[in-house]
N, C-alpha and C positions, 0 to 999 in steps of 0.2 A: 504494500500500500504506500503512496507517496506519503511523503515526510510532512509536506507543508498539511495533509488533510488530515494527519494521525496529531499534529498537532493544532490544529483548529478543533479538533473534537473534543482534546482535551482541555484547554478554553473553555469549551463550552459547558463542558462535564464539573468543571470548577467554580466557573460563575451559578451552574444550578445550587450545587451544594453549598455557595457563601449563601444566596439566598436564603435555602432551606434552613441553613442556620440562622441568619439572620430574625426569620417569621420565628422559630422555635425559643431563641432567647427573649425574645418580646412578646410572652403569650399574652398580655392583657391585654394590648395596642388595640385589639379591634376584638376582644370577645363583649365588653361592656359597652351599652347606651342607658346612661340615666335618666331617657325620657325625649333626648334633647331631638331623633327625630322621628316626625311623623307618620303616623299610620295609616293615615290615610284612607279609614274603614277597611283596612285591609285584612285579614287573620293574622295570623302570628304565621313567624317562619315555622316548617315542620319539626324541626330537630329543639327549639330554641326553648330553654329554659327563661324563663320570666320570673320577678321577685316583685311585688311590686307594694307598695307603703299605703296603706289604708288609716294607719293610725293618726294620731296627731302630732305627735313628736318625728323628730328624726331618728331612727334605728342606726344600730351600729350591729354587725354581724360579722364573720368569717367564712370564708368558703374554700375548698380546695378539691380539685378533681378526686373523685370515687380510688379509692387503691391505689393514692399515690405517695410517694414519701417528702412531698413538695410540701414547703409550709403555707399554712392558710396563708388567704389573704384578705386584709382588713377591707371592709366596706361599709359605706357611709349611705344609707339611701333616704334623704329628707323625704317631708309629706308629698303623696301625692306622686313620686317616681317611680319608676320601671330598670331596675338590672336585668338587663339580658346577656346570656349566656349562650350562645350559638355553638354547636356541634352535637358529636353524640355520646358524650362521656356523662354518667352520672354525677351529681356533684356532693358531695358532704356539704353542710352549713353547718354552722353552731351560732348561736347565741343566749344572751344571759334574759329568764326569768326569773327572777328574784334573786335568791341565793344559788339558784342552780343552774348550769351549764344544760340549755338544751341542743342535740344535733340529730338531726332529719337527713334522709339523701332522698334526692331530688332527682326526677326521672328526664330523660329528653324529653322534649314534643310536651313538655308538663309546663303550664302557668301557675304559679303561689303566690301568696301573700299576706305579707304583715296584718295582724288583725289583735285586736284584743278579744280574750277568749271570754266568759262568765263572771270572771272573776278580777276583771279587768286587768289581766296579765298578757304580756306578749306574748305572741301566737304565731304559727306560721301555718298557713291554711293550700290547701290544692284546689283549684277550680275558677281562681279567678282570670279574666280574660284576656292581660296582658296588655291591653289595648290603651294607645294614650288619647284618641280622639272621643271617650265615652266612658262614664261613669262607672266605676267599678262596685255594683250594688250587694251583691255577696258571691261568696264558693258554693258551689254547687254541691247540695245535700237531697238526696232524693227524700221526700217526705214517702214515709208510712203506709201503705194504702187503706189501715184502720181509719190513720186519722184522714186523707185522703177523703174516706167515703161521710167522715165526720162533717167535714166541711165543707160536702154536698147538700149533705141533711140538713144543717145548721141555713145555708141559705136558700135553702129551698127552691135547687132548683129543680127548672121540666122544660119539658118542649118546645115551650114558649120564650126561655131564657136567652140571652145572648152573654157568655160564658168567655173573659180575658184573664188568661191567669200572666201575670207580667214576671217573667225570670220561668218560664214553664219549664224546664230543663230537660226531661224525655219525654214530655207531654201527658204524662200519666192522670191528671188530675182531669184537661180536658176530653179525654179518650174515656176515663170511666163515663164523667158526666155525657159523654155522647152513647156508648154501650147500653149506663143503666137508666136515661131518663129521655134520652134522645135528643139533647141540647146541643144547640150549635156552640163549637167553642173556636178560639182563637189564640194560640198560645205563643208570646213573645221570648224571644231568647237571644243575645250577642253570638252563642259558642254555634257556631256552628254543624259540630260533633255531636250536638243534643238537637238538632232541630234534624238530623238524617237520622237520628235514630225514635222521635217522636213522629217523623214520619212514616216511618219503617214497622214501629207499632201501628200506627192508626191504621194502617194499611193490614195489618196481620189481626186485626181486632175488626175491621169490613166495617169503619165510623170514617176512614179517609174521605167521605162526599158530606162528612159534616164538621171536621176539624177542619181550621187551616193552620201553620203552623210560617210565622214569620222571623228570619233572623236580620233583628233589629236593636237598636234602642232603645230599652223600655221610657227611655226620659223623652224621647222626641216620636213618640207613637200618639196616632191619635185613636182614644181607647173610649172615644163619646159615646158609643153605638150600647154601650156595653148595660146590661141589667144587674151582672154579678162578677165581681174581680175578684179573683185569686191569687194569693200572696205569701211566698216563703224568702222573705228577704229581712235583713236585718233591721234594727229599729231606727238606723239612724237614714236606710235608703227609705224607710215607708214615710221617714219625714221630709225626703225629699222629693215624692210623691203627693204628699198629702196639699200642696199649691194646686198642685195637675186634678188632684180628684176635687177639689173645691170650683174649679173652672170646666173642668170637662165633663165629668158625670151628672145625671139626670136625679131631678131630687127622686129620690127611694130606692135608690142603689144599692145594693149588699156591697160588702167587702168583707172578704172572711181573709183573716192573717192566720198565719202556725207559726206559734209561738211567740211574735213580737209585735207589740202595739204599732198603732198609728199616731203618734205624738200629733197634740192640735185637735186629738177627735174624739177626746173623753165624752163629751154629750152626748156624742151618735153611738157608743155604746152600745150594743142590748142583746146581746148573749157571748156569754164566757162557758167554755169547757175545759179539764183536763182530763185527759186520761192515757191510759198505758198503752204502747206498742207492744210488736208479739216482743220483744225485747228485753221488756218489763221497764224500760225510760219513758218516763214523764212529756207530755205532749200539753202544750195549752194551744187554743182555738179563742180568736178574737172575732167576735162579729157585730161589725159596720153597718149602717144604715144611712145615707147621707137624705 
């Protein structure tokens, strides 16, 4: 092989590797975005771990890749941000609840985030959306289908109903009410992953010509049409609903919440339940009347 080509190869084969080293000693240079860009209503990358600040304070945490002997690294995520983690490596995190060091590993393609748990201690929760163009209302917890069928009961509905459950996450709530009463329902969700599998039921349960199922923003939906709203979101997103239901719902509305008031709408009150999942955990049912 001539000289001049066995050494332009090797050039070349040199410059890959400073490269290669160069991206490998600089791993943080590009895996972190604290929010700064746009989503554009877009989903999240597929592989991309999300952290995102729900609390009021700034957090402080550690993270370091799954199985690695690398030392953590510190991070700062104030209110309101988004740490993104792109690739497909697992990640360890730790951080301090009180006196005690908690750490979680955190899966690819998984969005989390900071929350205060019951007991107003720092949290780190799965399910939230990642998203920086749209309010991050809660993690997604499937409710019960005891209390599910409660707070069908509780608002009575039927055929006549028009059924918005706002956060519906696999649609279950308005799939029963279409199943067991034949009510039209409409269930809002950001995740995308819940709105193909809330269709995917409705479709396997033969109620698909009476759900629809939209992935949206529950803060920028218009939910006027609606006779009965359903609600599994935390207390501080149903008070940032509770403008929306003051302007857009029809006086005699239902609104039935699991487990968290609607702050602003002590008045409208008028039935309260608790009771046990097959689980044997405590369920309360709020229900709204505007």
């Amino acid at each position: 092989m001539n000289r001049k080509v066995i050494f332009a190869a090797l050039i070349a084969f040199l410059v890959i590797v400073v490269v290669a080293w160069l991206f490998a000693s600089c791993p943080g240079d590009n895996e972190i975005d604290s929010g700064s860009a746009s989503d554009s209503g877009q989903a999240q990358k597929q592989k991309e771990i999300t952290i995102r600040n729900v609390t009021h304070e700034t957090v402080t945490y550690r993270i370091k890749p799954f199985n690695s002997d690398a030392q953590s690294r510190v991070m700062t995520l104030e209110v309101g941000r988004i740490d993104r983690f792109p690739g497909e490596l697992a990640m360890d995190v730790f951080f301090e609840q009180g006196d005690e060091t908690i750490t979680y590993r955190l899966t690819p393609g998984t969005p989390y985030s900071f929350r205060y748990n019951e007991n107003d201690e720092l949290e780190l929760y799965e399910g939230s959306h990642g998203r920086t163009d749209a309010e991050d209302l809660a993690p997604w917890v499937p409710t019960p289908m005891v209390v599910v069928e409660k707070m069908l009961e509780m608002a009575k509905v039927d055929k006549d109903d028009i059924l918005y459950d706002l956060g519906c996450g696999d649609g279950r709530i308005v799939i029963m009410a279409a199943e067991k009463y034949g009510t039209r329902g409409i269930g809002i969700d950001i995740d995308p992953q819940r709105i193909r599998e809330a269709n995917a039921s409705a479709k396997m349960a033969g109620v698909d010509h009476l759900v629809e199922f939209l992935e949206s923003d529950v803060m920028k939906v218009d939910f006027s049409e609606a006779t009965v709203v359903a609600l599994y979101l935390l207390e501080e997103s149903n008070a940032l609903l509770q403008p929306l239901f003051d302007k857009q719902l029809k006086p005699g509305t239902y609104v039935v919440s699991h487990n968290y008031t609607v702050p602003g709408w002590e008045a409208k009150e008028i039935g309260f339940v608790t009771l046990k999942s097959e689980d044997g955990e405590e369920h309360d049912i709020y229900l709204y009347r505007k």
